[in-house]
C-alpha positions, 0 to 999 in steps of 0.5 A, a space after each residue: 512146539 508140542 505140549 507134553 508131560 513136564 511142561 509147566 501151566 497155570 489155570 486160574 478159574 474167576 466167578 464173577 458177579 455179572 455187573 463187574 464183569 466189564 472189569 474182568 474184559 478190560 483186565 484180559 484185553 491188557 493181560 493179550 497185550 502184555 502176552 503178545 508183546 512179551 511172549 514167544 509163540 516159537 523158538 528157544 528165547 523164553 517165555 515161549 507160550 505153547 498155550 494161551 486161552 481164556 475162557 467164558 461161560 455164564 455160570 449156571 445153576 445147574 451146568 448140567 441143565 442149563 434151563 434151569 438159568 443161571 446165577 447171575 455170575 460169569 465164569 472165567 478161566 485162564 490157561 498159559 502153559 510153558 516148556 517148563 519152569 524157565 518160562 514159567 519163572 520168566 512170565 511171573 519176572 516179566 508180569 511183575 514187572 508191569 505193576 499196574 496190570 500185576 496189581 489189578 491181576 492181585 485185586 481181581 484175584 482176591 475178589 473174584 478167584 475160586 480156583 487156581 493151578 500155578 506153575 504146575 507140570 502137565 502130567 498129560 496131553 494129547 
């Protein structure tokens, strides 16, 4: 499936100091597991996941001059997107019910988020 305007996505966008980011690794490594265990990458039955990724990058002091080094902190970045609000809705309902990743994704959040897209529609694509 195709992503097009009126899908639903979240983006959350994490700074985190270099000598906590093993706990953001270990973090995303059960966050896969609960995605591929509990999503759908075709078909009708939600959530069906039309996009998964997380990203990396040392945060720099100058992204636009990376040789001027960095900060001593490292950017992170989760994307899903979804048809639309049902499998948004059956993500966050599925999530929730795990509570021990739910409630690390709270603690990490409250600690490391700077940026955060939740459940909104892609207004466009390619």
């Amino acid at each position: 499936m195709k992503i097009k305007t009126g899908c639903v996505g979240f983006h959350i966008t994490f700074r985190v100091p270099n000598d906590d980011v093993a706990q953001m690794e270990t973090f995303f490594e059960k966050h896969e597991d609960f995605m591929r265990e509990t999503h759908h990458i075709e078909g009708t039955v939600e959530p069906v996941v039309l996009c998964y990724a997380v990203m990396r990058t040392p945060e720099f002091s100058n992204p636009l001059e990376p040789d001027l080094g960095e900060t001593g902190h490292t950017l992170y970045g989760i994307t899903e997107i979804y048809n639309g609000p049902e499998g948004a809705q059956m993500h966050m309902q599925l999530g929730q019910q795990r509570n021990e990743l739910f409630g690390e994704l709270i603690n990490l959040t409250s600690k490391y988020c700077v940026g955060g897209i939740l459940g909104a529609p892609v207004m466009r694509s390619m």
